[in-house]
RODO-2510 file (C-alpha; in nm, 4 decimals, decimal comma):
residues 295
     n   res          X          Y          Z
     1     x     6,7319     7,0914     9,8566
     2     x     6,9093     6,8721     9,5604
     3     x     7,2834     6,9171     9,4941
     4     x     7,2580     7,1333     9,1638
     5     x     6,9863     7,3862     9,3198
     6     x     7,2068     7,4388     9,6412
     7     x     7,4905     7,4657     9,4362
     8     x     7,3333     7,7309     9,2566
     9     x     7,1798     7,9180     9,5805
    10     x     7,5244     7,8920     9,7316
    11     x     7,7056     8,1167     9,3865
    12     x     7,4193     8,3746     9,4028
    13     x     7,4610     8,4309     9,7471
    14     x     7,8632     8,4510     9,7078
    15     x     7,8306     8,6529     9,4047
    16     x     7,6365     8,9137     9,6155
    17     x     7,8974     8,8810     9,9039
    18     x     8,1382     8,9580     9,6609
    19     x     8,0194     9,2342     9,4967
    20     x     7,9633     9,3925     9,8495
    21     x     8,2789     9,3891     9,8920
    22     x     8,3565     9,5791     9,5617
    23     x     8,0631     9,8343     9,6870
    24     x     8,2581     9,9016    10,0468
    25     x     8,6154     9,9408     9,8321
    26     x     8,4266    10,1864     9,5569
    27     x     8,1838    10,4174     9,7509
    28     x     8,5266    10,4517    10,0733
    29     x     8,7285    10,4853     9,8161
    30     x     8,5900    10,7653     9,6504
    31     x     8,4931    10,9553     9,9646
    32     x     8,8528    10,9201    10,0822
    33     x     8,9639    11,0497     9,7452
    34     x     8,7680    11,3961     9,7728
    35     x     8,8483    11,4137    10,1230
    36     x     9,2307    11,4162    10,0255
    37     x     9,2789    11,5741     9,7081
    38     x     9,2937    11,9941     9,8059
    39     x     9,0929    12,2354     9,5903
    40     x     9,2216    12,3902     9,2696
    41     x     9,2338    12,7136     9,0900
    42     x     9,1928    12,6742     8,7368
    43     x     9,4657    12,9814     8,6774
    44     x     9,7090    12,7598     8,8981
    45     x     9,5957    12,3999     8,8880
    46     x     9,8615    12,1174     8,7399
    47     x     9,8816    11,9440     8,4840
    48     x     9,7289    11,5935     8,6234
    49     x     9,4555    11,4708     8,8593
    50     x     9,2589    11,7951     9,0258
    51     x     8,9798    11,8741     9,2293
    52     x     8,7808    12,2095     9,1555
    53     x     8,5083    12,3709     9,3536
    54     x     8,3409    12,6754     9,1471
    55     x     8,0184    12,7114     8,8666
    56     x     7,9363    12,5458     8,5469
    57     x     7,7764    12,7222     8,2461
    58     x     7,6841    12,7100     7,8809
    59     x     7,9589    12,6656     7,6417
    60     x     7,7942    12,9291     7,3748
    61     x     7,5018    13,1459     7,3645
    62     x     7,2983    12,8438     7,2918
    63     x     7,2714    12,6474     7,5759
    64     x     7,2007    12,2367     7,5765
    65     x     6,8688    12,1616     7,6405
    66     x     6,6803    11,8608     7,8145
    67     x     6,4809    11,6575     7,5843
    68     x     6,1739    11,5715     7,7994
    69     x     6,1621    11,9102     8,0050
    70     x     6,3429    12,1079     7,7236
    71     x     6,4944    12,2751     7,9928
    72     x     6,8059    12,4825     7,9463
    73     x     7,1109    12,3183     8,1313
    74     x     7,4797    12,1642     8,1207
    75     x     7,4031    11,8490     8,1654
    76     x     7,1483    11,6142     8,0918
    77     x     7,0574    11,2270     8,1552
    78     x     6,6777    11,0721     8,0872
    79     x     6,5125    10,7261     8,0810
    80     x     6,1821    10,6875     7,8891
    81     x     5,9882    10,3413     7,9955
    82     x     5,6754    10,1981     7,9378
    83     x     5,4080     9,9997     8,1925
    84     x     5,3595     9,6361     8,1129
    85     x     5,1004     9,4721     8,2978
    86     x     5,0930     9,0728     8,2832
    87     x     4,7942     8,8385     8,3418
    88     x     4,8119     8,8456     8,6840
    89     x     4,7908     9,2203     8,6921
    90     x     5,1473     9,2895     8,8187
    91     x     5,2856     9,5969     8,6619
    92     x     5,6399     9,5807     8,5153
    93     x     5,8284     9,9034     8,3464
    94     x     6,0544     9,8250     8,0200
    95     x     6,3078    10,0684     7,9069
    96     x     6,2128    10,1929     7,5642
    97     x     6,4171    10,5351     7,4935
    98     x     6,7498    10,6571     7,6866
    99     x     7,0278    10,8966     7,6611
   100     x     7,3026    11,1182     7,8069
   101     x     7,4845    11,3987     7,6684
   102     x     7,8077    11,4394     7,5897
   103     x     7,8752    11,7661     7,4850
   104     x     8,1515    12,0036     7,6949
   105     x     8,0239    12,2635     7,9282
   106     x     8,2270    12,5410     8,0835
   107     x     8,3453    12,5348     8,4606
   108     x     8,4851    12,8684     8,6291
   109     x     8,6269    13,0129     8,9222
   110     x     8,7278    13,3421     9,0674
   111     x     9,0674    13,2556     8,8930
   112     x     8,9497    13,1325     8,5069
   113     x     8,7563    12,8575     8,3252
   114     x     8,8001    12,5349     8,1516
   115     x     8,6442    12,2986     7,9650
   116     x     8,4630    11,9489     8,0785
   117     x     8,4178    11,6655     7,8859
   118     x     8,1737    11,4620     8,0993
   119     x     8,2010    11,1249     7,8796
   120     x     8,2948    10,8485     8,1396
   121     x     8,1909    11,0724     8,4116
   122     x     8,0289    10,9651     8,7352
   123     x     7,7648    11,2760     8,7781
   124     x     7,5365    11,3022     9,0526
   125     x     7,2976    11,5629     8,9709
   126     x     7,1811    11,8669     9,1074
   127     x     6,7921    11,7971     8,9371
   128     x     6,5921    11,4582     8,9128
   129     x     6,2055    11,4919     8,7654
   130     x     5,9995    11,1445     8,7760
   131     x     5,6989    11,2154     8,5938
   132     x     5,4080    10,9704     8,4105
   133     x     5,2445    11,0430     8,0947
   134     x     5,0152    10,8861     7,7987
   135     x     5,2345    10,9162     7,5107
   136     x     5,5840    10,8115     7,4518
   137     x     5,7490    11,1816     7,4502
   138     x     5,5692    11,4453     7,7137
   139     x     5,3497    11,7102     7,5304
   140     x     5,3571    11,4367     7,1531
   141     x     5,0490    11,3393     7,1096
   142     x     5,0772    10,9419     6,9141
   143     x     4,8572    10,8881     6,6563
   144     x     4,7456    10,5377     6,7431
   145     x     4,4298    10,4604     6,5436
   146     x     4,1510    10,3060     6,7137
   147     x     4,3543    10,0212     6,8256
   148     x     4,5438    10,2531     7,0548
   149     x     4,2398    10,4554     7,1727
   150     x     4,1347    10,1275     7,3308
   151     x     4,4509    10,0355     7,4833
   152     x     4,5082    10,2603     7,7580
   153     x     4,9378    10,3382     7,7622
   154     x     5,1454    10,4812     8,0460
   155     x     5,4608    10,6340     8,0217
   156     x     5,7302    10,7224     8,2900
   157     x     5,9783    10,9631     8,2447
   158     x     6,2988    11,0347     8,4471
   159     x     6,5098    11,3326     8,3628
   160     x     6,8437    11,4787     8,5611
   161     x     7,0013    11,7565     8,4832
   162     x     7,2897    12,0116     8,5789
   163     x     7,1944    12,3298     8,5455
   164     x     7,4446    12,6543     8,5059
   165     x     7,5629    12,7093     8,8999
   166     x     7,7692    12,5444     9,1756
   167     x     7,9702    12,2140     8,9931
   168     x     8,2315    11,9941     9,1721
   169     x     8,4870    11,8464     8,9618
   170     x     8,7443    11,5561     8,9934
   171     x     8,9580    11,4499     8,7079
   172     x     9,2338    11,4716     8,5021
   173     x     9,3476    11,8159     8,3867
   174     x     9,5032    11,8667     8,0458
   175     x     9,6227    12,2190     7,9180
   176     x     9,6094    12,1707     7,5568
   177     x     9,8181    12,4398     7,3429
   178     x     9,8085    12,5049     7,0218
   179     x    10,1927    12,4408     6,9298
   180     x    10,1924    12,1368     7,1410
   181     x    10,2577    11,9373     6,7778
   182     x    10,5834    11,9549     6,6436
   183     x    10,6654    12,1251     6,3062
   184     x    10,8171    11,8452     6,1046
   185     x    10,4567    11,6722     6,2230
   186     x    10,2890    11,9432     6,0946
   187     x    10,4422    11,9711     5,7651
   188     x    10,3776    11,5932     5,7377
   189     x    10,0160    11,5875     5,8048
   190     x     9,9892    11,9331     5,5613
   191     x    10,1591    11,7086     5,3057
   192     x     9,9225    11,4083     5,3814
   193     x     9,6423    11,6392     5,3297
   194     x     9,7589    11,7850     5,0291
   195     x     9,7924    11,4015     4,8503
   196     x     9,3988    11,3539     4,9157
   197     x     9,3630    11,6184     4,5794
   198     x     9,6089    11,5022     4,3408
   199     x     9,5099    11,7650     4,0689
   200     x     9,5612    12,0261     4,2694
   201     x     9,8761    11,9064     4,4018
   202     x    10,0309    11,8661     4,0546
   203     x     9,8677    12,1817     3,9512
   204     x    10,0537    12,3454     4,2329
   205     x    10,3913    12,1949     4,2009
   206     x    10,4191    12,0113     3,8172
   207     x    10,6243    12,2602     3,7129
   208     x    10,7188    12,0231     3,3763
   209     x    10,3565    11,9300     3,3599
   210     x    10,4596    11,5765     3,3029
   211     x    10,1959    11,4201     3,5385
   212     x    10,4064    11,3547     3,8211
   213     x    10,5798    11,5198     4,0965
   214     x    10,9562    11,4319     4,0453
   215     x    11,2300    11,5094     4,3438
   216     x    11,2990    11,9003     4,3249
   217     x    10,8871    11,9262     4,2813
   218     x    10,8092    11,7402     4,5583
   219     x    11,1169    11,9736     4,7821
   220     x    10,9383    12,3040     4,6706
   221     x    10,5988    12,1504     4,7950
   222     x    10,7634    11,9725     5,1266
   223     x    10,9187    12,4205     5,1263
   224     x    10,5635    12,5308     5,0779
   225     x    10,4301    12,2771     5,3714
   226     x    10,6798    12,3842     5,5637
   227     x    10,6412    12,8294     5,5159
   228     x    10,2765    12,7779     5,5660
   229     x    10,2912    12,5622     5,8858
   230     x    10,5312    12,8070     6,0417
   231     x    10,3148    13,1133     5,9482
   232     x    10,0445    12,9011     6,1126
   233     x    10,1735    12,9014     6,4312
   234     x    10,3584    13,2059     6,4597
   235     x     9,9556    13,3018     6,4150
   236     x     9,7934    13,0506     6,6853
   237     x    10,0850    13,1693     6,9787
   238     x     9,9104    13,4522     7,0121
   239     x     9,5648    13,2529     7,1161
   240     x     9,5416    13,1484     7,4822
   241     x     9,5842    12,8147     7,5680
   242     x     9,2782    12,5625     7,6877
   243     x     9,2109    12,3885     7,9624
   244     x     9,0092    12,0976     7,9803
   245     x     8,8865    11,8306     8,2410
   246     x     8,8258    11,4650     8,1445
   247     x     8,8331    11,0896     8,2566
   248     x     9,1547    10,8963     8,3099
   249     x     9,1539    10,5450     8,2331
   250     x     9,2545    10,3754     8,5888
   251     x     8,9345    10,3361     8,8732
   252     x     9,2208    10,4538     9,1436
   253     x     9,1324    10,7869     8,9446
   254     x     8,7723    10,8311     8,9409
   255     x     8,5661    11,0926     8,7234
   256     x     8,3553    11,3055     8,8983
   257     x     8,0877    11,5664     8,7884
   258     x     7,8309    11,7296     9,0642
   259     x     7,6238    12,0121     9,0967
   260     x     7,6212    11,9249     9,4788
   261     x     7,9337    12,0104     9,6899
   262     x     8,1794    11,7790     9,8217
   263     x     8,0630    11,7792    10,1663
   264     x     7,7444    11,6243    10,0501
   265     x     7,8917    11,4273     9,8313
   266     x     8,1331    11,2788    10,0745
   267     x     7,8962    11,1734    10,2748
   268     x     7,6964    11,0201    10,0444
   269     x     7,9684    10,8190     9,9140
   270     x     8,0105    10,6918    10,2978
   271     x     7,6904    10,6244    10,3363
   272     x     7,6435    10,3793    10,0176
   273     x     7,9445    10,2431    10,1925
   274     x     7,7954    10,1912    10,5073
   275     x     7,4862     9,9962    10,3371
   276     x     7,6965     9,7766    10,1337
   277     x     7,9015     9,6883    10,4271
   278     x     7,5380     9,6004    10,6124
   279     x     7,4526     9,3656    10,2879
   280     x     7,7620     9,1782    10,2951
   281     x     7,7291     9,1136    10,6493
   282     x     7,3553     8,9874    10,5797
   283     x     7,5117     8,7862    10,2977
   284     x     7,8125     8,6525    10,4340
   285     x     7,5645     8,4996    10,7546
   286     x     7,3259     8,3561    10,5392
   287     x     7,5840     8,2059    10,3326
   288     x     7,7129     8,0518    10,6461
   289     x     7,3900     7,9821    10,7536
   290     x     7,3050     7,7611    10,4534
   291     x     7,6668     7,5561    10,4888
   292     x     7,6205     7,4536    10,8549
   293     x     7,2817     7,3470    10,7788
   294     x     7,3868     7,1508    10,4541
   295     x     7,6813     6,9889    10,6395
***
């Protein structure tokens, strides 16, 4: 073997070593995470990283839905991909519709509920569906022409889901209230809003009609701003506050959404541990392998 394609061999093989490694670090890392962090209530949880064990449901009466099944669920993640088959008749799948959602869902517990943003989220799923079909969507029909009568077209889909039931969440726990802003940034923004319609600002306050909002026009409007944001939330103390669960930005802190429970889920993580730990041992003695025998 030349210089150049050893050289190359060698950085695949220690690329794959190395990323291993990172494997080992991730999957025991986030096993010994949920092994450490205690369980939750939502009613008494702080304000930071959390762990709760309860259900997840629909946010309103009208719940998400799946677009290949269009199933009813919480949670939804699909991969639409199309057979390719080359000369020498081996069959290759290319990717040619995705998607996840991204809309909140509730979770509950004996104690209260909050919301989940699951954008960033690492979810394992309580449903997969692999299923193969003739058209691009399931159950749409393409109108091809005769062209595509003649070509004979296969479809796979994948679909996961969480549907309403037992969820497992880890993240970051916010309680956001709705006089968390303070008033003179409140008055501010009113004012801001109020510049976007000029007319009616001057209409409001010109009290000269002269065009323009002179010094004692512009106090009676920064007065007005200021009556209307206090009225405001004098109104909104009276709402409860919300809770919501979402990604942090730092890996130490990892996002995690599952409709299986942490037991399971532990072990999992361990297990994708264990198998990286077997590749990099495969990897680091063929990489040695190759060395003694090239020098």
């Amino acid at each position: 073997m030349g210089t150049l394609p050893f050289s190359v061999f060698a950085f695949v093989v220690t690329s794959i070593l190395l990323y291993s490694f990172y494997l080992i670090w991730r999957n025991f890392h986030r096993a010994r995470v949920i092994e450490d962090t205690p369980t939750a209530k939502v009613r008494s949880a702080h304000q930071g990283y959390v762990e709760l064990e309860g259900g997840a449901r629909f946010m309103n009466e009208e719940p998400l839905v799946a677009p290949l099944t269009r199933l009813p669920c919480v949670w939804f993640r699909y991969k639409i991909e199309k057979e390719r088959r080359s000369s020498r008749s081996r069959t290759t799948w290319s990717k040619v519709d995705s998607g996840v959602s991204d809309a909140p869902f509730l979770f509950h517990d004996e104690t209260g509920e909050c919301l989940v943003d699951p954008r960033k989220a690492e979810v394992t799923p309580g449903v997969k569906k692999v299923w193969y079909g003739r058209t691009k969507w399931p159950g749409v029909e393409e109108q091809s022409g005769v062209l595509g009568a003649l070509v004979s077209k296969r479809y796979r889909y994948t679909e996961e889901r969480i549907d309403e039931g037992n969820a497992y969440i880890l993240g970051w726990f916010d309680t956001l209230r709705s006089t968390d802003a303070s008033v003179s940034e409140e008055v501010s923004q009113t004012l801001r809003n109020w510049k976007q319609d000029q007319e009616e600002l001057n209409r409001r306050f010109d009290s000269n009609r002269d065009g323009r909002l002179d010094e004692g026009e512009w106090q009676n409007a920064r007065q007005e701003a200021h009556r209307q944001v206090v009225q405001a939330r004098a109104e909104r103390s009276a709402e409860a506050d919300v809770h919501i669960v979402r990604a942090t930005d730092h890996d130490r802190h990892p996002f995690l959404i599952s409709a299986k429970p942490q037991t399971l889920l532990t072990g999992r993580y361990r297990r994708n541990a264990a198998l990286s730990l077997a590749g990099s041992v495969f990897a680091a003695g063929f990489l040695a392998w190759m060395l003694v025998v090239r020098f």
